[in-house]
Structures are given as C-alpha cells and as structure tokens.
N, C-alpha and C positions, 0 to 999 in steps of 0.2 A: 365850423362848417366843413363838411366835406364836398368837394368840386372835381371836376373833368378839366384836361385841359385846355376846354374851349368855355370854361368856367359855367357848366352846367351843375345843377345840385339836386336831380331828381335821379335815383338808383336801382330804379325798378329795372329798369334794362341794361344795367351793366353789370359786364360777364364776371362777376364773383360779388353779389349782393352782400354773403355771408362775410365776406370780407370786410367790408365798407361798414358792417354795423361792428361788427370788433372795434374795428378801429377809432369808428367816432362814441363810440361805449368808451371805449380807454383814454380816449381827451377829452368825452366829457368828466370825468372823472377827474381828472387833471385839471381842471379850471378850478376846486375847489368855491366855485361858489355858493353859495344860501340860494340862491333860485335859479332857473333858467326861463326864458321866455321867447312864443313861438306866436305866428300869427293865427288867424282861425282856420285856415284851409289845412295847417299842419295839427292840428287842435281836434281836427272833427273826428279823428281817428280813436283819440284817447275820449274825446266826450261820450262816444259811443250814438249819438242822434243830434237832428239840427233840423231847424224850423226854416219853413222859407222865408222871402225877407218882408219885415214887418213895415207897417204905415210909419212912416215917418212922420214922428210929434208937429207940432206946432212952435214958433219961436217964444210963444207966451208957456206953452206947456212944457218946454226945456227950460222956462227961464223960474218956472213953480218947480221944478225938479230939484233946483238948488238948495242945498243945507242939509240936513241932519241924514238924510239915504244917500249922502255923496259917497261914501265909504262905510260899509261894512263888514266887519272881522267877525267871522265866524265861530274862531276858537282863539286858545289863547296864540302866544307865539309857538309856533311851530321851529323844527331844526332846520327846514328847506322847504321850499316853494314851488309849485309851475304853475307859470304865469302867462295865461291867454290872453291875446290881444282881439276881441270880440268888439268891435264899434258897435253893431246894431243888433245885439242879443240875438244871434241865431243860433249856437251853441248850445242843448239841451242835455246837459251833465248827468249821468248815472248816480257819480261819486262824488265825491269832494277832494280827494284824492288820485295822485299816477303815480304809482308806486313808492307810495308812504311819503310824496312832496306833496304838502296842501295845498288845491287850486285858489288861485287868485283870477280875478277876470277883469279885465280893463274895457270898460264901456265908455260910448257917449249918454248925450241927453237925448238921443233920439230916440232909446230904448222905450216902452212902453213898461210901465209900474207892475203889471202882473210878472215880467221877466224876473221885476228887484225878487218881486214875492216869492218865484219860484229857486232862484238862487238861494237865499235866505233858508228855504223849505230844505232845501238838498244841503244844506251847511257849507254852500261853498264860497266863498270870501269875497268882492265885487272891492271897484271904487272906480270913479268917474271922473272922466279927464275930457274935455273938450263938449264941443256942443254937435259938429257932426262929422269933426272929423278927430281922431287921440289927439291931444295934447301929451306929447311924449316927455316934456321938461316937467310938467307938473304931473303927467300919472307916474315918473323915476321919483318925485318929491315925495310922493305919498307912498310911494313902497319902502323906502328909506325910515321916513317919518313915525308910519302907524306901521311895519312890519320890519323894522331894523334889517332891510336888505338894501348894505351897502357894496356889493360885486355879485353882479348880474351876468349870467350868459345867455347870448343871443341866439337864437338855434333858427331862425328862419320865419318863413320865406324869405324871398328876395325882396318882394315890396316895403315887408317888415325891416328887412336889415340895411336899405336903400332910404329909410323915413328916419332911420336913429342915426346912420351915416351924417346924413347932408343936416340933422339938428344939432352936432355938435358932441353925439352922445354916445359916440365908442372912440374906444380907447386904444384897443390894441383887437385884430382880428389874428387868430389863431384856425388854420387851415390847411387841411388833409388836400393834399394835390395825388389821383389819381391815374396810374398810366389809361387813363381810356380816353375817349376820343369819342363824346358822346353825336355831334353832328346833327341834333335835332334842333330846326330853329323855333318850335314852337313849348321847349320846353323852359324854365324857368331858370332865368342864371343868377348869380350872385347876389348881383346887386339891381334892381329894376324900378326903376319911374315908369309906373302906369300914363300917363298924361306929361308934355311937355311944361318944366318949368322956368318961368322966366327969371335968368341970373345963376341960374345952378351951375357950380363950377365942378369939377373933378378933383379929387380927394388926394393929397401928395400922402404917401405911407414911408417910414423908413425901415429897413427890413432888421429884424433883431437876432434872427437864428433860423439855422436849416436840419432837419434832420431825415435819416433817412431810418424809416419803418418794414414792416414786412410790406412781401410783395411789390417793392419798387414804389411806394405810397411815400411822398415826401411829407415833412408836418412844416409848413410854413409859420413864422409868427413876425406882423408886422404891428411896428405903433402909430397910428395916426395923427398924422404931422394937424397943428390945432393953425 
C-alpha cells in the first residue's frame, strides 16, 4: 500500500501521482506473489461496469445456494490471479482478465444465480465464502485449495485491509510512506472499520526494515505481531 503521512491511501490529489504509481508498480512487483486482491470500489475501475445493488436473497435461498456453484474455475491454473472482493455481485466484468492475471471474484450467498450465470458466461473464476457477509478464513481456504495461491497481496481499500487485519490474516504489511500531508478527513485511510466493533483491539506490528526510495518516498515493512 502506498499512504500520506496522515495514513491516507487515495492519490488522485497528490502533487506527483506519476510518482506514486512508479513506485507502488515496483513493490508490487517485489511482493512476488501468485495473486493480489482488492475490494470492489478498487475493482470497478478494472471491471469496466457495475450494477446497482441487488435484492437481497432469502435465508432459505442462500441456504439452496450451497454445493456444487460454491466455486467455479474457469480455466485451468493460471500463473497469477486478481482477486475481487464483490459480496453482492455488483461488479459487471468486460474480461476475465487485468493484465494477463485471471479474475477470481469472492462473493456471498446473497448474490442472485443469474450473476453466477453471467460470470461463468464471461469465463471469469467466482467462489463463495459467507452468507452476507466474506468469510475471509474460508474464501483464503479456497484460493489456496482449488487455485494453489499460497502468498497473497493485499492492495486495498481500507475496509478490505481492516477485515483481513483484525481476522488474523496478514502477515507482514509492506508500505510506501509519502512526503505528503494529504489532510482530507473524508478520505480513506489505511486501515478502516465501517461500524463499531465490540472487543476489537489494535494490532502490535514489529518493524523489519526501512528504506529510502526516490523522491523522499520511504518503503516501510512491518510483521504483524500474532
């Protein structure tokens, strides 16, 4: 992730954009891993179109959803993945593909069957993890399992990277600290809970290394203390 010093992560407004995409181009690069995965608001750009939000099933008809349409692979194994975090099928795919990684999309059961059909149609890869909200321990199960991606990078939102935080489910965060001083409080910071939870603690990290990049851009990497 790349961040502001007041741990903002949206770069439309900061003074050298071109800068910021170098940068987080060259560590995501540096993460070597088989997939990376974003949530749907970072997603709708690459999907190209997106539905507004659908009826929400029935608990009997999430509960018929179950078995054989939980997971769909589209092709065979691919060399890299990107992997959409979509709960409620609003995402309307062009491709099956963003830039030669094959899309994977992580839905609930609240999706409606013509969404499966329409993925399916577009060749692009699904598998279903929770009932209305991700199941984050079991949709990482099933990417591992049916698509042999064992190192995952996280690339955003905040919501998204705040929901695999506090489940137990990073490891080490790896972070582009930029001299800017973004000061907008309506923009999206690092890590973010939508709604208060009760019990939620703060996360202890212990720092691994510092380095200094162009343009005064430091690369933080820390590992989170378990």
């Amino acid at each position: 992730m790349e961040i502001s010093v007041d741990g903002r992560i949206m770069v439309d407004r900061w003074p050298d954009p071109d800068l910021a995409e170098r940068e987080f181009e060259a560590l995501h690069r540096k993460t070597a891993a088989k997939a990376w995965l974003c949530g749907r608001v970072t997603m709708r750009y690459f999907a190209g179109a997106e539905r507004t939000a659908t009826k929400r099933l029935t608990q009997t008809q999430q509960r018929n959803r179950a078995g054989s349409s939980d997971i769909h692979v589209a092709a065979g194994m691919a060399k890299s993945y990107a992997v959409a975090v979509d709960p409620s099928g609003r995402l309307l795919w062009k491709r099956n593909d963003i830039g030669g990684d094959h899309v994977i999309v992580i839905l609930t059961r609240r999706i409606p069957a013509s969404h499966l059909a329409f993925l399916r149609e577009r060749g692009v890869s699904y598998l279903i993890a929770g009932n209305d909200h991700i199941d984050f321990p079991a949709a990482l199960a099933k990417l591992k399992s049916r698509f042999g991606i064992d190192r995952l990078a996280v690339e955003g939102g905040g919501t998204i990277n705040a929901s695999l935080l506090h489940a137990g489910l990073i490891d080490e965060l790896s972070l582009l600290l930029f001299p800017v001083a973004d000061g907008r409080s309506n923009t999206k910071s690092l890590f973010e809970t939508p709604s208060p939870v009760p019990g939620l603690k703060a996360k202890s990290l212990t720092l691994l290394s510092v380095r200094r990049r162009p343009g005064g851009v430091l690369w933080l990497r820390y590992r989170v203390r378990k």
